[in-house]
C-alpha positions in Angstrom: -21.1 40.1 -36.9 -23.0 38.8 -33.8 -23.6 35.5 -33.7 -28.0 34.5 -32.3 -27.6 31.5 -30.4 -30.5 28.7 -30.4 -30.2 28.7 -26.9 -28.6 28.9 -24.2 -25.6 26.1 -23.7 -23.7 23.8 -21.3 -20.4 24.0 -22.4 -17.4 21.9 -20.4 -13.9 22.2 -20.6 -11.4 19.4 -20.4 -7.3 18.7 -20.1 -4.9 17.7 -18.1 -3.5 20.2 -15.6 -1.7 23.2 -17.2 -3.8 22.6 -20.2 -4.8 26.2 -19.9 -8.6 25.9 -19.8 -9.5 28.6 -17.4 -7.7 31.2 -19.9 -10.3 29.6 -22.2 -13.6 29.7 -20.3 -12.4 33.4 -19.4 -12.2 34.1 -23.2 -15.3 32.1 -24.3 -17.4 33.6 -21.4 -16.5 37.3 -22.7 -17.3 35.8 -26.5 -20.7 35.3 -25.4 -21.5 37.4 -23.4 -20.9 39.7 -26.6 -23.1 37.6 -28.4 -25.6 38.2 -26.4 -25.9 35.2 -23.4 -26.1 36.2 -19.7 -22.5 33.5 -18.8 -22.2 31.6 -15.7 -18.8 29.6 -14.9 -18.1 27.6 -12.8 -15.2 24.8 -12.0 -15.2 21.7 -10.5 -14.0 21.1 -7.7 -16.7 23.8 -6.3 -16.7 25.7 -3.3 -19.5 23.9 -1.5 -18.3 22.2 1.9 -17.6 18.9 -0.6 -15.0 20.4 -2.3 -13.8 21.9 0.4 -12.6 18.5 1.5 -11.1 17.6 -1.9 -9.1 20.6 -2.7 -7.7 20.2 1.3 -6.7 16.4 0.0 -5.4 17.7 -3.3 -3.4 20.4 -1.0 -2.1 17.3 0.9 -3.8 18.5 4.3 -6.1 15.3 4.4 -4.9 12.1 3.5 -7.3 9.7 1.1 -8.0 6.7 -0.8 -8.4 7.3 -4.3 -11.7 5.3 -4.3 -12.5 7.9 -1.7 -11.2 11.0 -3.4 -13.7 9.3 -7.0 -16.5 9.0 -4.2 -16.2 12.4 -3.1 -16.3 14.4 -7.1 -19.6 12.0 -7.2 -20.8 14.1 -4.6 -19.4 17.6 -5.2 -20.9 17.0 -8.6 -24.1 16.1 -7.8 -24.3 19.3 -5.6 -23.1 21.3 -8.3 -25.7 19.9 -10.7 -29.1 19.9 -8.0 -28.2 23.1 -5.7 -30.9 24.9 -5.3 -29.5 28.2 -4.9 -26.5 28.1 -7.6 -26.6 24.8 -9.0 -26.2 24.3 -12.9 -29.2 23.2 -13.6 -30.8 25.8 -11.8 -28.5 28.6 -13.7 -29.5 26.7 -17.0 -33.3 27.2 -15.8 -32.7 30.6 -15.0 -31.7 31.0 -18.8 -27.9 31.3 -18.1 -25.3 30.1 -20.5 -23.0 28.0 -18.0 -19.6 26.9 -18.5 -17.5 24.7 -16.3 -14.0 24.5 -15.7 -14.1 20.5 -15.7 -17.1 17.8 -15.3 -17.3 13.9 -15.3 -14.8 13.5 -17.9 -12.0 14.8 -15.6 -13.3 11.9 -13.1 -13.2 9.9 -15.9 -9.6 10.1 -16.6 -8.2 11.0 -13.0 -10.0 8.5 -11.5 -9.7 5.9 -14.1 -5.5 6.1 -14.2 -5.9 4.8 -10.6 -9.1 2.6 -11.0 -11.2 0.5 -13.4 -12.7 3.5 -16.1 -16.1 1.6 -16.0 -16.6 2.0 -12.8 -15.8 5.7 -12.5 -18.4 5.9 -16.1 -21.1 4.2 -13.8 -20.4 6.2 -10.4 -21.1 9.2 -12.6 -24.1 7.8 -14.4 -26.7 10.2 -12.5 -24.6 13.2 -13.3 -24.8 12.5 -16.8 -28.1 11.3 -16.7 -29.2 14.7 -15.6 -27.4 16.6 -17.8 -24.9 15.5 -20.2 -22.7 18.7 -21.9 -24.0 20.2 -25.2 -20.2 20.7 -26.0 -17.4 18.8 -24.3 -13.9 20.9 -25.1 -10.7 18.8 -24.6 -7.4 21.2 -24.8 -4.8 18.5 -25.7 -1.4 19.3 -24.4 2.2 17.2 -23.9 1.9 16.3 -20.2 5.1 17.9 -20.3 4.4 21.0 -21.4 1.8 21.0 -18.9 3.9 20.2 -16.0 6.5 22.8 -17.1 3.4 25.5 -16.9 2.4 24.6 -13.4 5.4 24.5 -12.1 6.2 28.3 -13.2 2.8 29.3 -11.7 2.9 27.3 -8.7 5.6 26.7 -5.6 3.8 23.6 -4.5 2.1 20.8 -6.7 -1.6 19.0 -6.0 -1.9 15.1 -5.2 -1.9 14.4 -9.0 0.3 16.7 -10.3 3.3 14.5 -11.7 4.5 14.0 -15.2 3.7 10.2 -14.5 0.4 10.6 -13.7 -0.5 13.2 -16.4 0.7 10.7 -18.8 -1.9 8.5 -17.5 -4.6 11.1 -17.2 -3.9 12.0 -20.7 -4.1 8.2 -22.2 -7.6 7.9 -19.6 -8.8 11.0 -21.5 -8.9 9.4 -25.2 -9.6 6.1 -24.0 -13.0 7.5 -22.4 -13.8 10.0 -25.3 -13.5 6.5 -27.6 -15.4 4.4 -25.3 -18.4 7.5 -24.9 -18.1 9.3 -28.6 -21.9 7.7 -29.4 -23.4 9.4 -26.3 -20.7 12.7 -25.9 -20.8 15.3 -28.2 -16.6 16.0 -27.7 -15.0 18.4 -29.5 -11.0 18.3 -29.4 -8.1 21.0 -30.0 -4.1 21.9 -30.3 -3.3 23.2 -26.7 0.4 23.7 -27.5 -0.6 27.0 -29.5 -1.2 30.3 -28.6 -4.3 31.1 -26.6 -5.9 33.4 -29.1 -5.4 30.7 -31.7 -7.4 28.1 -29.6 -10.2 30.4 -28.5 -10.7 31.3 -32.7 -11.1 27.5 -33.2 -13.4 26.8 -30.1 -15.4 29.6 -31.6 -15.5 28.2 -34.8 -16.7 24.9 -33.0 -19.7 26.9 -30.7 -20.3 28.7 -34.0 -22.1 25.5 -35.3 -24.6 25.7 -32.6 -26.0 28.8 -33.9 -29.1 29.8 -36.2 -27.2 32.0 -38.3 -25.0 35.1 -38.7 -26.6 38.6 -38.5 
């Protein structure tokens, strides 16, 4: 049955690293696209200049601050939000569908494990000011799990990729889902099972959005 849509959505996707989200935008993107939205994804950190300079610090050629690194997703967000040629709300404008591999709630909670949460919520503010998800998807994982699926993918590990530090990131995660659940609309599910089982209950969750069933 194909599912009509009210609209078309901002959908972000959340979780600590190995969380498997970009399996997940991959699969939603193709469910909708079937249902009938013209799908744009993207991922933060982008590919403008901005993130450029983030991924070469998460890479560990370029040394930074973490006040710096939280400074510097303000930024690259921003950009991704207010491009003119391929920004999201641009795409969204253009009648697009966009998903995002990560927005201001990863900032929130890899930012916030090193720094006070409230002020990584404020130094966001104009991003979600501007445009604050229809649908915020967290993937919950162990951090260990997560750190053992990196580390089969990978030969090298990013600036915050320790089981420490995912710990952290994970606790940030909940704490700033609790503190924003009045304003976020936050939808959270089991990332320890198998990817087709996750993408069915996403798709239950998107499901609600729509008019009806035809």
């Amino acid at each position: 049955m194909e599912l009509k849509m009210k609209r078309n959505l901002f959908i972000a996707f959340e979780g600590i690293d190995g969380s498997g989200k970009s399996t997940q935008v991959k699969l939603l993107a193709e469910k909708l696209t079937e249902a009938g939205h013209r799908v744009y994804s993207t991922v933060e950190p982008t590919d403008s200049y901005i993130g450029t300079i983030i991924r070469d610090i998460f890479n560990h050629r370029i040394e930074a601050d973490h006040r710096t690194i939280a400074g510097l997703f303000v930024a690259d967000r921003l950009d991704h939000l207010l491009n003119k040629a391929n920004g999201i709300l641009k795409k969204l404008e253009d009648g697009f569908t966009v998903i995002t591999d990560r927005y201001y709630f990863s900032s929130y909670a890899y930012h916030g494990a090193h720094m006070s949460l409230d002020w990584v919520i404020e130094a966001n503010s104009l991003s979600a000011g501007l445009l604050r998800p229809d649908l915020n998807i967290f993937i919950d994982i162990a951090p260990e799990t997560g750190m053992d699926r990196i580390k089969r993918g990978r030969s090298s590990l990013e600036l915050f990729e320790t089981i420490e530090n995912q710990v952290k990131v994970r606790a940030k995660y909940f704490e700033a889902m609790g503190k924003l659940k009045g304003a976020e609309k936050i939808f959270i599910t089991d990332g320890n099972r198998s990817p087709e089982l996750i993408a069915a209950d996403i798709w239950t969750e998107i499901s609600k959005m729509g008019t009806s069933a035809l």
